[in-house]
Backbone as XML, in Angstrom:
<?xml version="1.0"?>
<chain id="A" units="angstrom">
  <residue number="1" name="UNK">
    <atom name="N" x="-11.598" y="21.584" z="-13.858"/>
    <atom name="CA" x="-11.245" y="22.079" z="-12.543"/>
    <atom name="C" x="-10.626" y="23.456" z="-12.705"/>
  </residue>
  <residue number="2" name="UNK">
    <atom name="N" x="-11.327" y="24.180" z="-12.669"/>
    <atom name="CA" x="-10.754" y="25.825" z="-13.089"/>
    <atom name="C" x="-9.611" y="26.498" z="-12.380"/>
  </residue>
  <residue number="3" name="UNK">
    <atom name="N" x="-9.520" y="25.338" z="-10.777"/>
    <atom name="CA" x="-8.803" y="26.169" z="-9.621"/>
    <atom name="C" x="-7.409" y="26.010" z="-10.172"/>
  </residue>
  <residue number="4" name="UNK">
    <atom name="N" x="-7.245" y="24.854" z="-10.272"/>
    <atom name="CA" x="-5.566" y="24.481" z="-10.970"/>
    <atom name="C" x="-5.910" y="24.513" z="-12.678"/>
  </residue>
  <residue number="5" name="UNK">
    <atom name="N" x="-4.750" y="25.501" z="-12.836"/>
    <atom name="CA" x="-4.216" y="25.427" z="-13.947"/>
    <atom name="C" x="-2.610" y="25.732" z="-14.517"/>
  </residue>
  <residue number="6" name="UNK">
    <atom name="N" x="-2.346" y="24.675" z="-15.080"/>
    <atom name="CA" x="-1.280" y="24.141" z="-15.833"/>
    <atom name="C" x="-0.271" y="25.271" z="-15.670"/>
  </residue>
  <residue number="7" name="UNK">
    <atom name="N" x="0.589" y="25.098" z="-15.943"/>
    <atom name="CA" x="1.712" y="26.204" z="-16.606"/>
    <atom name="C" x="1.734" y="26.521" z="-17.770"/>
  </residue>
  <residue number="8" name="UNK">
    <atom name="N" x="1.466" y="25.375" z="-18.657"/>
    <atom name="CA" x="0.838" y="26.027" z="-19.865"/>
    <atom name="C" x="-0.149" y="25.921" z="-20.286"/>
  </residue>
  <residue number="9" name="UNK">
    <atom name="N" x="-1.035" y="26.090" z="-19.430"/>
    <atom name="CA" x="-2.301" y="27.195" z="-19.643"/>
    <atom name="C" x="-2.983" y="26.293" z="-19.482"/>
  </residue>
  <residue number="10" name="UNK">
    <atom name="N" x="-3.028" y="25.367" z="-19.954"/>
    <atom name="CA" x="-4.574" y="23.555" z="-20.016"/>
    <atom name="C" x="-4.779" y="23.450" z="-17.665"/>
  </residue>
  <residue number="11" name="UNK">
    <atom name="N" x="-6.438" y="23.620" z="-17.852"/>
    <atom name="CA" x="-6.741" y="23.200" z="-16.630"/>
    <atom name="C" x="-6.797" y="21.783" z="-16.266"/>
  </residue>
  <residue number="12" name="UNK">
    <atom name="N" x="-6.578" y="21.584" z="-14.656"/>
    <atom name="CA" x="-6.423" y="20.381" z="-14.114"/>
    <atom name="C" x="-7.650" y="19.314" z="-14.069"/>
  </residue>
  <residue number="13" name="UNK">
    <atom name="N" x="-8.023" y="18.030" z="-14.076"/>
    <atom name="CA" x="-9.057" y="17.286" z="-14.277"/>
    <atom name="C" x="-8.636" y="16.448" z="-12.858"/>
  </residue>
  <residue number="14" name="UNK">
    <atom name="N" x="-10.005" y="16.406" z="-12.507"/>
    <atom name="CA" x="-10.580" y="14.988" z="-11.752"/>
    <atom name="C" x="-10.852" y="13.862" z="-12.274"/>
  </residue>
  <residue number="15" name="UNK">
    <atom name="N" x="-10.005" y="12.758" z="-11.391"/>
    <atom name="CA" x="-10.319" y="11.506" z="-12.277"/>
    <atom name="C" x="-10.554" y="9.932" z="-11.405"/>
  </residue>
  <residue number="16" name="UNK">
    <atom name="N" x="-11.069" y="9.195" z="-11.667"/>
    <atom name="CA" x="-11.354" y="8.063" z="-10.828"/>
    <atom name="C" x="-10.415" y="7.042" z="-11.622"/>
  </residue>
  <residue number="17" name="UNK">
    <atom name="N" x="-10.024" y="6.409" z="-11.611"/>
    <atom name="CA" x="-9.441" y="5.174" z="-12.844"/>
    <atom name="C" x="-8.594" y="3.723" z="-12.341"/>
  </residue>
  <residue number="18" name="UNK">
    <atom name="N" x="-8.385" y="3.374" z="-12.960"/>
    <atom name="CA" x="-7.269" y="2.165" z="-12.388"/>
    <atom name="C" x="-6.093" y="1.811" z="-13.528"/>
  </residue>
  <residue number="19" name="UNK">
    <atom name="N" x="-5.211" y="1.039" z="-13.380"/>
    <atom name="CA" x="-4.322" y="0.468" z="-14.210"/>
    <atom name="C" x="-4.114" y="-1.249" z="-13.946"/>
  </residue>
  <residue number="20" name="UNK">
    <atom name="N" x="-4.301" y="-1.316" z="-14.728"/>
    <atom name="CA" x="-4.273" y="-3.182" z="-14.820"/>
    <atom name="C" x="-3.219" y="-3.868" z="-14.747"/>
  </residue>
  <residue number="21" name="UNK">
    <atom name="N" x="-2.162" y="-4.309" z="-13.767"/>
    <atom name="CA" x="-1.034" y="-4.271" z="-13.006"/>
    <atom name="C" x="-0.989" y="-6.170" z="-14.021"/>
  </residue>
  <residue number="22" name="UNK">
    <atom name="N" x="0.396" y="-6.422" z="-14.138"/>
    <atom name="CA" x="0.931" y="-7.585" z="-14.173"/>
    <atom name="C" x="0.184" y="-9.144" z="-13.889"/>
  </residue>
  <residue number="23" name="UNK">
    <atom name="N" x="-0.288" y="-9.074" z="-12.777"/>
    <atom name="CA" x="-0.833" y="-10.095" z="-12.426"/>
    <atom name="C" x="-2.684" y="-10.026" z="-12.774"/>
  </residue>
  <residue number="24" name="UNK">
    <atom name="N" x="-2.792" y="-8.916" z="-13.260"/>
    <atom name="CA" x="-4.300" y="-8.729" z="-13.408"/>
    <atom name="C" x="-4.772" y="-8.168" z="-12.707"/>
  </residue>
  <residue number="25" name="UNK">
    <atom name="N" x="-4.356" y="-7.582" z="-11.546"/>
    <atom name="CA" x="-5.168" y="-6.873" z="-10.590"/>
    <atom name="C" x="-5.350" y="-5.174" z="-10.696"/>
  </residue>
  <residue number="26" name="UNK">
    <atom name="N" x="-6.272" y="-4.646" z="-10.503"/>
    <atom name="CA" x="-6.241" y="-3.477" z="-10.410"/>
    <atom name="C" x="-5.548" y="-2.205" z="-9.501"/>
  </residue>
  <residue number="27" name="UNK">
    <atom name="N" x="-5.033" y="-1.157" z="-9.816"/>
    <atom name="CA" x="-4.503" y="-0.512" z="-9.152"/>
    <atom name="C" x="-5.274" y="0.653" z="-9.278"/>
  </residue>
  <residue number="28" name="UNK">
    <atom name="N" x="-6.648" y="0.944" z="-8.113"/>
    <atom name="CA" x="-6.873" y="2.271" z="-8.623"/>
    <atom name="C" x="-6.817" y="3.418" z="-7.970"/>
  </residue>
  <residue number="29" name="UNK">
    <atom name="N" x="-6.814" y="4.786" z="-8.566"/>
    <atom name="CA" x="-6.408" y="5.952" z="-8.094"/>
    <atom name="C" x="-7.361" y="7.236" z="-8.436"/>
  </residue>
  <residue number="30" name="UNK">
    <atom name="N" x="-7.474" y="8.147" z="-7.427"/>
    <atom name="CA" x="-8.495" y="9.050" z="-7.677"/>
    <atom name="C" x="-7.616" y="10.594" z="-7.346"/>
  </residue>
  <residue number="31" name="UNK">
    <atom name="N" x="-7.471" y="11.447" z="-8.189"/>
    <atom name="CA" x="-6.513" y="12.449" z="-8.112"/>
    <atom name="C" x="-7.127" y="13.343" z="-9.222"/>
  </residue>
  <residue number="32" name="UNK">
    <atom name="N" x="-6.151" y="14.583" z="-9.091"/>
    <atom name="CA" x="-6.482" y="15.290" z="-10.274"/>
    <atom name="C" x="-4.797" y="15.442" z="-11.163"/>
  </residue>
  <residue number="33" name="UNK">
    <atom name="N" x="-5.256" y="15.637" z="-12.526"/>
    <atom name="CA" x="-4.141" y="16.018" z="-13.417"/>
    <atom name="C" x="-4.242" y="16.320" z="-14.578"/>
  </residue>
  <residue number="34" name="UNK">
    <atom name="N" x="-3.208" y="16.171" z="-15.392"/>
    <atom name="CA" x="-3.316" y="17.090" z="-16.968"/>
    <atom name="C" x="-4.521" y="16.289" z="-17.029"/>
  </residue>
  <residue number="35" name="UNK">
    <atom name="N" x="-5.143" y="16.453" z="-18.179"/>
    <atom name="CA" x="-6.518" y="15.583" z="-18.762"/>
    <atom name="C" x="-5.718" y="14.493" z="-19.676"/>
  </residue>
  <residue number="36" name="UNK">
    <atom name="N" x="-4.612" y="14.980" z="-20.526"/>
    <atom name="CA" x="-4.221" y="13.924" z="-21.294"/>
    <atom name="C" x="-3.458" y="12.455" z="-20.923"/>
  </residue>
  <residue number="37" name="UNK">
    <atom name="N" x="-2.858" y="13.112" z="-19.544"/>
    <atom name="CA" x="-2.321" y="12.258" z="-18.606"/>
    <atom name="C" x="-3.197" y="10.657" z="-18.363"/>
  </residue>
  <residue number="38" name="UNK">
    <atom name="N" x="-4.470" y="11.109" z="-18.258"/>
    <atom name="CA" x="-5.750" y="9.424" z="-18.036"/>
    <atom name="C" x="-5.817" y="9.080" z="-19.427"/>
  </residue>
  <residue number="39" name="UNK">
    <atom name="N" x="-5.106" y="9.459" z="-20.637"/>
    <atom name="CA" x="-5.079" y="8.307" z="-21.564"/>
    <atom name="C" x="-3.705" y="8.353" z="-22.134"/>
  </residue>
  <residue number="40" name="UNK">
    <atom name="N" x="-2.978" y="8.328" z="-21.499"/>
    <atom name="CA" x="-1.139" y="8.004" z="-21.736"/>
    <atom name="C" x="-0.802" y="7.179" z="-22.602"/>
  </residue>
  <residue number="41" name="UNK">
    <atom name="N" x="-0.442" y="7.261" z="-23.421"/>
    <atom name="CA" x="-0.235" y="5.994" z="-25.257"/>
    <atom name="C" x="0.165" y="5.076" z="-24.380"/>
  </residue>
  <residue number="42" name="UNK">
    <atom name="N" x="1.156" y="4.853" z="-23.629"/>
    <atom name="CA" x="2.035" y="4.155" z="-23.669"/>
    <atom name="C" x="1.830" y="2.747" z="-22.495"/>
  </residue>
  <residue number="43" name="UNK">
    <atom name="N" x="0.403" y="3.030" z="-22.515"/>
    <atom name="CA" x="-0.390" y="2.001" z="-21.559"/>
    <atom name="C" x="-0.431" y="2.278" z="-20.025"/>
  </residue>
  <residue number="44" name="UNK">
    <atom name="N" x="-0.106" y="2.789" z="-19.617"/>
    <atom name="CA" x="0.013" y="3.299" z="-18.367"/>
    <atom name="C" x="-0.741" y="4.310" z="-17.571"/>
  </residue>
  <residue number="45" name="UNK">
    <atom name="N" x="-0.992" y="4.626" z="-16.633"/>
    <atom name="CA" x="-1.792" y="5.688" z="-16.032"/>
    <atom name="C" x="-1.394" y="7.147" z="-16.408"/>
  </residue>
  <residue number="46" name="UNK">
    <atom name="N" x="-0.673" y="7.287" z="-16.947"/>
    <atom name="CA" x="0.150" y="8.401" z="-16.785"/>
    <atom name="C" x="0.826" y="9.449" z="-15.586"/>
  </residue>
  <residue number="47" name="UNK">
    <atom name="N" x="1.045" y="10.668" z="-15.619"/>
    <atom name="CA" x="1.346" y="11.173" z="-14.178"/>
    <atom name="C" x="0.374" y="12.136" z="-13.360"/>
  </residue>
  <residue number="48" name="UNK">
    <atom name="N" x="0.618" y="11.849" z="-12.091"/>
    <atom name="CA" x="-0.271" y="13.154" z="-11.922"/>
    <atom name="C" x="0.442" y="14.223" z="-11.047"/>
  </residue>
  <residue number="49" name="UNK">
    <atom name="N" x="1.681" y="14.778" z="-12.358"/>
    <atom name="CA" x="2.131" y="15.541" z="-11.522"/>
    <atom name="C" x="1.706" y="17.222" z="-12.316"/>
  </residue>
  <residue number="50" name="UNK">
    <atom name="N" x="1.743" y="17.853" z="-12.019"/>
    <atom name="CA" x="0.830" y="19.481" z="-12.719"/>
    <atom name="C" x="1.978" y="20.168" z="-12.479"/>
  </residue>
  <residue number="51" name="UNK">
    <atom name="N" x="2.682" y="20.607" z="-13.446"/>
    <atom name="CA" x="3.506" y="21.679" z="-13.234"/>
    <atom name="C" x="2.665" y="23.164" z="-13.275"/>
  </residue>
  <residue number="52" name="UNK">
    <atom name="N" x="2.830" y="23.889" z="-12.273"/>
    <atom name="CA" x="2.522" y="25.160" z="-11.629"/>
    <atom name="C" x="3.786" y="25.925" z="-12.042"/>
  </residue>
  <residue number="53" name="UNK">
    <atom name="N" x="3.251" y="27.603" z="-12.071"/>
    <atom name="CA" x="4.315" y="28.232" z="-12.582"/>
    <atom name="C" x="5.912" y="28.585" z="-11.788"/>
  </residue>
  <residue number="54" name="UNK">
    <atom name="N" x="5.543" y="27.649" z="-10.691"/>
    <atom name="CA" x="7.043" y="27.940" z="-9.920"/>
    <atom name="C" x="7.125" y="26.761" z="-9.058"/>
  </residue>
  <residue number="55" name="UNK">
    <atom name="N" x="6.362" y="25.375" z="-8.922"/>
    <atom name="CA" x="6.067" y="24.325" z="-8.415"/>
    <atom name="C" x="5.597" y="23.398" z="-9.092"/>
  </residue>
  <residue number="56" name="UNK">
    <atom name="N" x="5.941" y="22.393" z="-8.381"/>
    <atom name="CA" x="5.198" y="20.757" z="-9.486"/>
    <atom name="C" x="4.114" y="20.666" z="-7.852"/>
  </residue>
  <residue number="57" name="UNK">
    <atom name="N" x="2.762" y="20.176" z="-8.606"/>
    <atom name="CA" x="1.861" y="20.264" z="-7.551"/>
    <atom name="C" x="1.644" y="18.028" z="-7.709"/>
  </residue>
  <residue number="58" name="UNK">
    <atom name="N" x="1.172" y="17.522" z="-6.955"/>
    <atom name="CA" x="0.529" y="16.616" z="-6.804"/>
    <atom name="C" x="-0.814" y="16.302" z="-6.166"/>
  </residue>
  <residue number="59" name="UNK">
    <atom name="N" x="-2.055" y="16.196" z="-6.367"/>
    <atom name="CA" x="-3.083" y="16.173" z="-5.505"/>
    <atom name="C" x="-3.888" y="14.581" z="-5.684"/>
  </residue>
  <residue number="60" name="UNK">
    <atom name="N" x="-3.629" y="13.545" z="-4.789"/>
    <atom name="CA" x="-4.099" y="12.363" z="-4.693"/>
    <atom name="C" x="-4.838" y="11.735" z="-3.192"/>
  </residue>
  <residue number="61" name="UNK">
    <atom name="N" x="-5.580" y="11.001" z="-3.610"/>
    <atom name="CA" x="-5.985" y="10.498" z="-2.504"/>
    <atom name="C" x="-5.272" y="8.885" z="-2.005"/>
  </residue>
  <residue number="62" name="UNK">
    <atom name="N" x="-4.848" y="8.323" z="-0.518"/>
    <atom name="CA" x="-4.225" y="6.591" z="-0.861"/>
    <atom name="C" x="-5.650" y="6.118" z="-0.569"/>
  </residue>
  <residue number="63" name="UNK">
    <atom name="N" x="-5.683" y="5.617" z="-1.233"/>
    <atom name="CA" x="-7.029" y="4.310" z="-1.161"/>
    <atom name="C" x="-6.504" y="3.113" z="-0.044"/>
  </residue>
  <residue number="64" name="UNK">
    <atom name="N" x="-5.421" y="2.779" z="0.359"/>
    <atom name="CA" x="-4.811" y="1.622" z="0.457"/>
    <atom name="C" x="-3.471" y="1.595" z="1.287"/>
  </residue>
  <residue number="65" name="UNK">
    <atom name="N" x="-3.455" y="1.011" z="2.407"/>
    <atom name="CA" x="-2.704" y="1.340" z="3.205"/>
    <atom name="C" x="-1.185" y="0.827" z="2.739"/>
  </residue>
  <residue number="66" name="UNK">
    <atom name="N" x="-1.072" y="-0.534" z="2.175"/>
    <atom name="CA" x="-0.046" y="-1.387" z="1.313"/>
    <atom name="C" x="-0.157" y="-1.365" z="-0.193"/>
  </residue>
  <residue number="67" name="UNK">
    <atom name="N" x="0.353" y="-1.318" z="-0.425"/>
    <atom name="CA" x="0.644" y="-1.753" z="-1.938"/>
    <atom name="C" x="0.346" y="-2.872" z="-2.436"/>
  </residue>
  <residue number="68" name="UNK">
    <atom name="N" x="0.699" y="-3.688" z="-1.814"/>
    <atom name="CA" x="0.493" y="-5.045" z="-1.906"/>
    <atom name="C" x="-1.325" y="-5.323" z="-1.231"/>
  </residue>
  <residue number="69" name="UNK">
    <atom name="N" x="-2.161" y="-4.490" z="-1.047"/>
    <atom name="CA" x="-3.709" y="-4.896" z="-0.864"/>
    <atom name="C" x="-4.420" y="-3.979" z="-1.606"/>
  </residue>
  <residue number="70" name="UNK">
    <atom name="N" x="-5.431" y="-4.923" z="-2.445"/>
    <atom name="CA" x="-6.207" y="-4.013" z="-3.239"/>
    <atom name="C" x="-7.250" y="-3.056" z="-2.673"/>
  </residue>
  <residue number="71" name="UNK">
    <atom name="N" x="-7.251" y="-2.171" z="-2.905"/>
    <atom name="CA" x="-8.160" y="-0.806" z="-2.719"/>
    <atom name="C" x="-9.710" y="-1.422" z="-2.768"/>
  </residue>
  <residue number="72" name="UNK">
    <atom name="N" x="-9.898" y="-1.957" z="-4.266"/>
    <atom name="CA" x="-11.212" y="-3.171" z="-4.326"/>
    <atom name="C" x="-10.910" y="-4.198" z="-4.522"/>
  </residue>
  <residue number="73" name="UNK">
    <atom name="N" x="-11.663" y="-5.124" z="-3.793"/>
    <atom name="CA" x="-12.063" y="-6.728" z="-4.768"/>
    <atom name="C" x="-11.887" y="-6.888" z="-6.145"/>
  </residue>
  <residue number="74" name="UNK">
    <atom name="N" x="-12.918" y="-5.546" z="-6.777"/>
    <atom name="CA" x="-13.534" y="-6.121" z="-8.086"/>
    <atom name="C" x="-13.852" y="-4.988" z="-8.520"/>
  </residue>
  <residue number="75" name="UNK">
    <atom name="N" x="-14.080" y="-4.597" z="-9.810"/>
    <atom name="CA" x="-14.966" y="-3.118" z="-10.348"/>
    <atom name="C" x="-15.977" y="-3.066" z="-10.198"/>
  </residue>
  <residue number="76" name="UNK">
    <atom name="N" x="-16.834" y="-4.026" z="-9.660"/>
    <atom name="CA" x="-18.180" y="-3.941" z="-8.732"/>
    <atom name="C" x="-17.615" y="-3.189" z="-7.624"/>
  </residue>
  <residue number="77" name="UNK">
    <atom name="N" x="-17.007" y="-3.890" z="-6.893"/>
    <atom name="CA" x="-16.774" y="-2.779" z="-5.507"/>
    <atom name="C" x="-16.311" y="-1.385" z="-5.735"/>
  </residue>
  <residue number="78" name="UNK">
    <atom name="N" x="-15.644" y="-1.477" z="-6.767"/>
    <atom name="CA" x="-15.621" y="0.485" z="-6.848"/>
    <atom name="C" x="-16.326" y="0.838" z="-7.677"/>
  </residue>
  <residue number="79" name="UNK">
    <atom name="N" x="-17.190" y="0.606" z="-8.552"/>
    <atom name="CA" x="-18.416" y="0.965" z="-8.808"/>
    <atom name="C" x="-19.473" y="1.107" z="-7.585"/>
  </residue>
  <residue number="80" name="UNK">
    <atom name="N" x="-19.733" y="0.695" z="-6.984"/>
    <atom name="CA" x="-20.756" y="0.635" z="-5.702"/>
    <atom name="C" x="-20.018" y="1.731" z="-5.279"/>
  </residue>
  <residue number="81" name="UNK">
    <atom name="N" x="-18.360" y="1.311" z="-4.598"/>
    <atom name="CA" x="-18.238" y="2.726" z="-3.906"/>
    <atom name="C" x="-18.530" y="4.272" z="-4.094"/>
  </residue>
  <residue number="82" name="UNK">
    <atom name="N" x="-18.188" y="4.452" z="-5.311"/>
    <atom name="CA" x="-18.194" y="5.778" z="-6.271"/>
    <atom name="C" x="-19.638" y="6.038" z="-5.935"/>
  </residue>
  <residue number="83" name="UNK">
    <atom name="N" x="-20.902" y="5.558" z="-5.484"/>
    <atom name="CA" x="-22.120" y="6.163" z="-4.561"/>
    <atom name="C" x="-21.740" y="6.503" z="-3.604"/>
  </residue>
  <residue number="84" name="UNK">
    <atom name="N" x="-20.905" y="6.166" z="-2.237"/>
    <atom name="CA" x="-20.757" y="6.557" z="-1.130"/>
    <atom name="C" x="-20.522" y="8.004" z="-1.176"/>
  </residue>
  <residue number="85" name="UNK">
    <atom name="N" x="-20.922" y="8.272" z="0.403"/>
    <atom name="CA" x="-21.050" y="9.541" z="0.426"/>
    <atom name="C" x="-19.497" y="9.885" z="0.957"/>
  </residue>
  <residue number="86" name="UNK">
    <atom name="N" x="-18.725" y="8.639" z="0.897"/>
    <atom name="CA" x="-17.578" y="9.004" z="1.222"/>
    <atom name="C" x="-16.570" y="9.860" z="0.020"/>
  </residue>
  <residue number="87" name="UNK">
    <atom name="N" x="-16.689" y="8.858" z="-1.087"/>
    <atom name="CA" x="-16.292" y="9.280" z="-2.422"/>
    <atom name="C" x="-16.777" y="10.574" z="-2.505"/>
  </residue>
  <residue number="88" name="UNK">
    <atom name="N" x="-17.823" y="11.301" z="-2.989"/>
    <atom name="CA" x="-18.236" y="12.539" z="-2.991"/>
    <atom name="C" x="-17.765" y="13.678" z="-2.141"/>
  </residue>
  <residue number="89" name="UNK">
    <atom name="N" x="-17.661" y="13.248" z="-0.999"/>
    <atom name="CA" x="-16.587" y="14.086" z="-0.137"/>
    <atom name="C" x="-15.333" y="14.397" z="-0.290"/>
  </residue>
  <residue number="90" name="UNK">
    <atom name="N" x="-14.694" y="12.971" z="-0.855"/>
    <atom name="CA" x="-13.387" y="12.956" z="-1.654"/>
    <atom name="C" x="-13.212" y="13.655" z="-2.930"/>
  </residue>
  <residue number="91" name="UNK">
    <atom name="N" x="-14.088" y="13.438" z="-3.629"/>
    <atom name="CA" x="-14.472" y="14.158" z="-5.117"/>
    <atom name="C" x="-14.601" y="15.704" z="-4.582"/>
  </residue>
  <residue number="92" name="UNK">
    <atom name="N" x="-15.229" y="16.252" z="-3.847"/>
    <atom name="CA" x="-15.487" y="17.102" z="-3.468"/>
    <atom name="C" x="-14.438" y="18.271" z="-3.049"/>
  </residue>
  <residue number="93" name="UNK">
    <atom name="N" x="-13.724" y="17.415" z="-2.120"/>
    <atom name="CA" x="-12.387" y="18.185" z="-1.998"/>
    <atom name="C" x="-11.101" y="18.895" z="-3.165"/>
  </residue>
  <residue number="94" name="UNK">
    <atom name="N" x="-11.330" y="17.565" z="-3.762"/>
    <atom name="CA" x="-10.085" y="17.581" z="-5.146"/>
    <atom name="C" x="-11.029" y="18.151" z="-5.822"/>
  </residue>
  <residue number="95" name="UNK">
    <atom name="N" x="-12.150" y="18.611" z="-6.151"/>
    <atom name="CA" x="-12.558" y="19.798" z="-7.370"/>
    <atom name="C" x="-12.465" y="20.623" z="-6.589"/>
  </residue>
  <residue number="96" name="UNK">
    <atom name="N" x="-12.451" y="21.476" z="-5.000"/>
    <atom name="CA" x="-12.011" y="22.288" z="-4.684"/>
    <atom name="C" x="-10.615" y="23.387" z="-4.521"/>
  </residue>
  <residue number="97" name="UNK">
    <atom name="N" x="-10.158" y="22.316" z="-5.173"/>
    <atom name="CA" x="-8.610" y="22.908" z="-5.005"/>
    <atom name="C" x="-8.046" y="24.506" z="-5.808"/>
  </residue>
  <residue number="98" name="UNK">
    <atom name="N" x="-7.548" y="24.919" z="-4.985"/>
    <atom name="CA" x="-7.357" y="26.283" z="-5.818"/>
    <atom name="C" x="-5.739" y="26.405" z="-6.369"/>
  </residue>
  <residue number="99" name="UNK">
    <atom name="N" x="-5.100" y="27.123" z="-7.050"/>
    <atom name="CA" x="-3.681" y="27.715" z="-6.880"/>
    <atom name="C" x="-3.478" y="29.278" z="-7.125"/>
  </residue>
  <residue number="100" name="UNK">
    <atom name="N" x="-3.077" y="30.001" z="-6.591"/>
    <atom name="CA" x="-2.850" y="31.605" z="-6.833"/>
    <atom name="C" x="-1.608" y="31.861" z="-6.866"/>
  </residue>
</chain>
């Protein structure tokens, strides 16, 4: 993502993913951030917060109105979704993002 880039210097990534919550269920999230951030050692999603050279930026989408209701069923259903032309619009936006 060329538009955002880091404070120190590494550009921002688009990412689709989930985290596998306690009870087994998925939590997933579609945003942009560091790149190293979507494989965080420490089991976790990592952050998606981008420090900018005079701001911390955040750029996410909510899938999900509660917390407590899953975004999907199943990784079938967000697999299927990730065709919609909704997703792509979404995708679309977050690789648009600029910072100056």
């Amino acid at each position: 993502m060329s538009g955002i880039v880091e404070k120190s210097g590494g550009v921002a990534e688009f990412g689709f993913a989930y985290d596998e919550v306690l009870d087994g269920s998925l939590h997933y999230f579609m945003d942009v951030r560091e790149a190293h951030e979507f494989l965080a050692p420490d089991g976790s999603s990592g952050s998606n917060q981008i420090e900018l050279p005079d701001r911390i930026m955040n750029a996410y989408v909510v899938l999900t109105h509660s917390p407590s209701t899953l975004a999907f069923p199943s990784r079938a259903a967000a697999k299927a979704w990730m065709e919609t032309g909704r997703y792509a619009q979404l995708k679309t936006m977050l690789l648009s993002l600029t910072y100056k």
